[in-house]
C-alpha positions in Angstrom: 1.7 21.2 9.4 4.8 20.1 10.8 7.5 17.9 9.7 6.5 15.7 12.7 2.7 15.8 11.7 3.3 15.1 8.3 5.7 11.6 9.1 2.9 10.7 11.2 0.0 11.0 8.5 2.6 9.0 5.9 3.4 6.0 9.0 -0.5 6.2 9.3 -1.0 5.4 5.6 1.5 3.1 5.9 -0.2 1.2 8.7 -3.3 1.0 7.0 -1.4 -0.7 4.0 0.1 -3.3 6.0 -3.4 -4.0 7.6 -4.8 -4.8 4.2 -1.6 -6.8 3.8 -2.3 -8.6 6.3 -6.1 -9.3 5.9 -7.8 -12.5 4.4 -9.0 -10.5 1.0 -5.3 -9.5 0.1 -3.9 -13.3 1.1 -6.6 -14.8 -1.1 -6.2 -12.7 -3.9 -3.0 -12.7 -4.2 -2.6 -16.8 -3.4 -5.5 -18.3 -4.7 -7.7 -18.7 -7.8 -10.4 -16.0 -8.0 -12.9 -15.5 -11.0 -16.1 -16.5 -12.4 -17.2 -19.4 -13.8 -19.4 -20.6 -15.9 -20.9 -24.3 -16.4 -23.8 -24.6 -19.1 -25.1 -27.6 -20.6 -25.0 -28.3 -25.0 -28.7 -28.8 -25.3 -31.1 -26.4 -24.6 -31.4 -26.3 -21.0 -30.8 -23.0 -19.5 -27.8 -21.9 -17.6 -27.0 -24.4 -15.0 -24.5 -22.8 -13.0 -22.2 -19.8 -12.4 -19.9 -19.7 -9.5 -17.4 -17.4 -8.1 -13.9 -17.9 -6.6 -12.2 -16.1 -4.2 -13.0 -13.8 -1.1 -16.0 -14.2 0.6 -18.4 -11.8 1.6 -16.7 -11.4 5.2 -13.7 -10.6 3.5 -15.1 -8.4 1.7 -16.5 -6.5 3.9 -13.5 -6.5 6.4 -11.2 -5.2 3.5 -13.7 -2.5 2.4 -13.7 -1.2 6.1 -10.1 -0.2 6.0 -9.9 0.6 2.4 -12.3 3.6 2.9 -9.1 5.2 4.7 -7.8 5.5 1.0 -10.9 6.8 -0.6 -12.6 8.9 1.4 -11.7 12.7 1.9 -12.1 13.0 5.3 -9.8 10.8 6.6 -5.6 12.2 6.1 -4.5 9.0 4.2 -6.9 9.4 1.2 -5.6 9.7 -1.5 -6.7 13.1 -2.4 -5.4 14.4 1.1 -2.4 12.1 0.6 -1.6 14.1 -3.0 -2.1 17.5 -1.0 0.3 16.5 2.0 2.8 15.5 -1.2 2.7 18.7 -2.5 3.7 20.5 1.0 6.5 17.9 1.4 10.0 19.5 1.6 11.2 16.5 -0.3 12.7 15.9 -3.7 10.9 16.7 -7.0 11.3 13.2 -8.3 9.3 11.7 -5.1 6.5 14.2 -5.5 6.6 13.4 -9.1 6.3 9.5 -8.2 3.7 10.0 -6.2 1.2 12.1 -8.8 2.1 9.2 -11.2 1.2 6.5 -9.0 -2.0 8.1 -8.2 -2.8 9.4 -12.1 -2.6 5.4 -13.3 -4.7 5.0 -10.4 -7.3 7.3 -11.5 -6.5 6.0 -14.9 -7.5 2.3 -13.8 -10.6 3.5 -11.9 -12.3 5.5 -14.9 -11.6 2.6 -17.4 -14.6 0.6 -18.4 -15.0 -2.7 -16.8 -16.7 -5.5 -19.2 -19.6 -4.8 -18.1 -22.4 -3.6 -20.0 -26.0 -2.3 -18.3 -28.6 -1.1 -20.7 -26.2 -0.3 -22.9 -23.5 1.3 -21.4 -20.5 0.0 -19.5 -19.3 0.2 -16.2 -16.2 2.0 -15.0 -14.2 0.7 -12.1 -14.7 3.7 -10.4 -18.7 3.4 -10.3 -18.3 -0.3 -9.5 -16.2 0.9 -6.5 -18.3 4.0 -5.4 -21.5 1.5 -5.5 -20.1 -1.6 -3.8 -18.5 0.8 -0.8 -21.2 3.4 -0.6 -24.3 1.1 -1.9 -23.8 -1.8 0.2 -20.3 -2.3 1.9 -19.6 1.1 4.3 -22.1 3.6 3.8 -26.0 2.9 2.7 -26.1 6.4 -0.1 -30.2 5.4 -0.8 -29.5 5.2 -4.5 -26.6 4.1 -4.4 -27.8 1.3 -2.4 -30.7 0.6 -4.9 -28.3 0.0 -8.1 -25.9 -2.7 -5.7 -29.6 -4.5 -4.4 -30.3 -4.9 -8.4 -27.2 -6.2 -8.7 -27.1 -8.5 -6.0 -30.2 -10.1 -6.9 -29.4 -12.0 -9.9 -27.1 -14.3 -9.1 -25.1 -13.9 -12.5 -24.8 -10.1 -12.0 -23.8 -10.7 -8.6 -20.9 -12.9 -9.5 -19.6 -10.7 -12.7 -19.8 -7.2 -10.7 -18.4 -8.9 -7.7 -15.5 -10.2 -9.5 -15.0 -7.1 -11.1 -14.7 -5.2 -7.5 -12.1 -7.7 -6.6 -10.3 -7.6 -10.0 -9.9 -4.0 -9.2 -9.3 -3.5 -5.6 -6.6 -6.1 -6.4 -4.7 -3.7 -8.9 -5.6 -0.6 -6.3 -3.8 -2.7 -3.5 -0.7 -2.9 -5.6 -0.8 0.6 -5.9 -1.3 1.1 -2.3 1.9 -0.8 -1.4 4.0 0.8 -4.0 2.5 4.2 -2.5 3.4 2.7 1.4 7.3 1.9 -0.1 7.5 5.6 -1.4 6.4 7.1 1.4 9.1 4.7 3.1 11.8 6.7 1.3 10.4 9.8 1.6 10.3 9.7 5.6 14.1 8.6 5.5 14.5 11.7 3.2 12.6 14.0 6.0 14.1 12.3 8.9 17.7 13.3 7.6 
């Protein structure tokens, strides 16, 4: 690949970062109150009412179509294919170090469990992610699309793993623009 092939796949992640920037979902997590909460009464009635702030499902769903540009190994920007084009890079050490960082505390965040516990064991990130994207967001993966149905269902699972999703995606944006800023420094590095 070309120097001039490989600028173009770094502007194109770059792009794709300042379109989530831009969206509602990035604006409203990063502006407004998001979360879950709970209202119950002292007596013994039952749950009376959980509620969740922040994006709505729109947003959702318009953030999740240009965030599989990041995850999914068939398009250049993923970060998989982002780690290989790093690795070709005749750039410094330091940025190619930066960048394997960046994505390691990504991985990092992604295979920590959330607090979420089903039959007994708990959730990662990363299968919150893979479920709500390839279960019910992008792609319908049949069993994949049977565990996000379950948990959109009951309304408090709904809300929890819903949060969750936009707890993470929120820290995985950050890491996207720090990503988009390096790969600022590293084109002014190529372009010398």
């Amino acid at each position: 690949m070309s120097i001039e092939e490989q600028i173009k796949v770094l502007k194109f992640f770059n792009e794709k970062a300042t379109k989530l920037e831009n969206g509602s979902f990035t604006k409203i997590i990063l502006h407004e109150s998001t979360g879950v909460k709970i209202s119950y009464s002292k007596t013994d009635q039952p749950l009376i009412e959980i509620l969740r702030e922040g994006p709505g499902d729109e947003s959702i769903d318009a953030f999740a179509l240009t965030f599989r540009f990041f995850i999914q190994d068939n398009e250049k920007s993923s970060f998989r294919n982002m780690a290989k084009l790093y690795e070709q890079l005749p750039i410094s050490q330091e940025s190619k170090i930066e960048f394997n960082e960046a994505r390691k505390e990504l991985n990092d965040a992604l295979d920590s469990k959330a607090p979420i516990n089903v039959d007994g064991i708990f959730l990662t990130y990363r299968h919150i992610v893979d479920i709500f994207i390839y279960g019910g967001l992008s792609h319908a993966n049949e069993k994949k699309k049977e565990e996000y149905d379950i948990w959109m269902l009951n309304p408090f699972s709904n809300h929890l793993v819903t949060n969750e999703f936009i707890y993470v995606l929120s820290y995985v944006i950050s890491l996207i623009f720090y990503i988009r800023d390096l790969n600022n420094r590293v084109m002014a590095e190529l372009e010398k």
